[in-house]
C-alpha positions in Angstrom: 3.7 -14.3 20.8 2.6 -17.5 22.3 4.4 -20.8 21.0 2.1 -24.1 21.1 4.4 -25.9 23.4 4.6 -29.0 23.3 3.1 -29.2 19.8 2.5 -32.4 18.5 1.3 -34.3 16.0 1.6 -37.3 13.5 0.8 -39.2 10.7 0.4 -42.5 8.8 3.9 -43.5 6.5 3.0 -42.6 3.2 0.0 -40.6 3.8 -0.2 -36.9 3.2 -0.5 -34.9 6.2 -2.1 -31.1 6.4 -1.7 -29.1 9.3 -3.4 -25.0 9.8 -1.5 -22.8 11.5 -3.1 -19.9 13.3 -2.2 -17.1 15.7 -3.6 -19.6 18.3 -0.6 -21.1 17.0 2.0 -19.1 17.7 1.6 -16.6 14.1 2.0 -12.6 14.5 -1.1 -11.1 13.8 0.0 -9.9 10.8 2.0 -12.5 8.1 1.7 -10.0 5.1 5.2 -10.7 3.2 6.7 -12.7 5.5 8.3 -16.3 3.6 7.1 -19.5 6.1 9.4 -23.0 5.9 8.6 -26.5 7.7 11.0 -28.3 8.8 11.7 -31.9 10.3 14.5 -33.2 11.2 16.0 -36.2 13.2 16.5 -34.1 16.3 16.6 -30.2 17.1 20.2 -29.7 17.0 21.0 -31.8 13.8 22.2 -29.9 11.1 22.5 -30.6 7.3 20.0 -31.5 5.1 16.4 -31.9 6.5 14.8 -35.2 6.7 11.5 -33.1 4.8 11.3 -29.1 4.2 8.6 -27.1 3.2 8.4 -23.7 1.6 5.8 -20.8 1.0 8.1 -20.0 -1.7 7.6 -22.5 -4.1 5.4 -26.1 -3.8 7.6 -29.3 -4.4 7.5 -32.9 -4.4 7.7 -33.2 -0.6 4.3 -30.7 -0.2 4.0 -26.5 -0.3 3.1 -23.9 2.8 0.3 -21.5 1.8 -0.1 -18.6 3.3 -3.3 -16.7 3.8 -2.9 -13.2 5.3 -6.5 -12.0 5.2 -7.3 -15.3 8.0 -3.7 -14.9 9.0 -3.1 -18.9 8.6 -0.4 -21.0 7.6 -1.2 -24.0 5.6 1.4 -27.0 5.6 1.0 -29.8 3.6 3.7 -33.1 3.1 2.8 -35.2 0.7 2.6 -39.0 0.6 6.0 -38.6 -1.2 7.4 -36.8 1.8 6.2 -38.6 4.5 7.0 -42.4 3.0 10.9 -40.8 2.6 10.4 -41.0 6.7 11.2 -43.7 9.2 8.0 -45.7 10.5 8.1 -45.2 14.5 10.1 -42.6 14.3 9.4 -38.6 15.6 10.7 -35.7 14.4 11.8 -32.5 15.6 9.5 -30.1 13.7 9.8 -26.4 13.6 7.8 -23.6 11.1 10.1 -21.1 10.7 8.8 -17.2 9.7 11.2 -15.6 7.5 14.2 -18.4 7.3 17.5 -17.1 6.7 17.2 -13.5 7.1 18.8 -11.8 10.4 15.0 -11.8 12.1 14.3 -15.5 11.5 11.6 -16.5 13.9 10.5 -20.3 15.1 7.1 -19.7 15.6 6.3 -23.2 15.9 8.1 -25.9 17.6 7.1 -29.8 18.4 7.5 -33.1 17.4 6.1 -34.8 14.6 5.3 -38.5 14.7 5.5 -41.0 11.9 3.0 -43.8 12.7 3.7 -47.2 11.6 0.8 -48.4 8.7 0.3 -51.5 6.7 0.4 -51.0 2.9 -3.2 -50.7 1.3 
């Protein structure tokens, strides 16, 4: 499995941000079952509560991951909600987990995520 090292990536404050992950992207050829979560936080090591999450399992507030086995893609999506809960000029350490919290949790993506500054509209 291949990780997308560095991955990056950004987006405007307040502005919903959608990312598709493939096998290009560091995904098994195979996601059938498996339970995908986004997370960003302040730096790799911090622990606690997340600055966002996202979960396959159910959509939220902050966004939802959909997961599409038959293209074997991950879908990620923060909402405007999410991403204005962020510091402007800030990055993130962001990681899509495969299977959190069981005894074969994988990171199959790591990088940073970006929150670009942006006047109000």
């Amino acid at each position: 499995m291949s990780f997308p090292l560095p991955f990056t990536t950004l987006v405007p404050a307040g502005s919903q941000w959608t990312y598709v992950f493939t096998t290009a992207n560091g995904l098994p050829a195979s996601i059938a079952g498996k339970v995908f979560e986004l997370v960003l936080r302040d730096a790799p090591a911090s622990t606690g509560t997340p600055a966002a999450t996202v979960s396959s399992t159910a959509p939220t507030s902050s966004g939802s991951v959909t997961v599409n086995t038959g293209a074997v893609t991950v879908t990620a999506v923060l909402s405007p909600t999410a991403t204005t809960a962020l510091t402007p000029g800030s990055t993130y350490a962001l990681t899509l987990w495969m299977d959190p919290g069981d005894t074969d949790a994988t990171a199959v993506v790591v990088g940073l995520f970006y929150v670009q500054p942006a006047a109000a509209p």
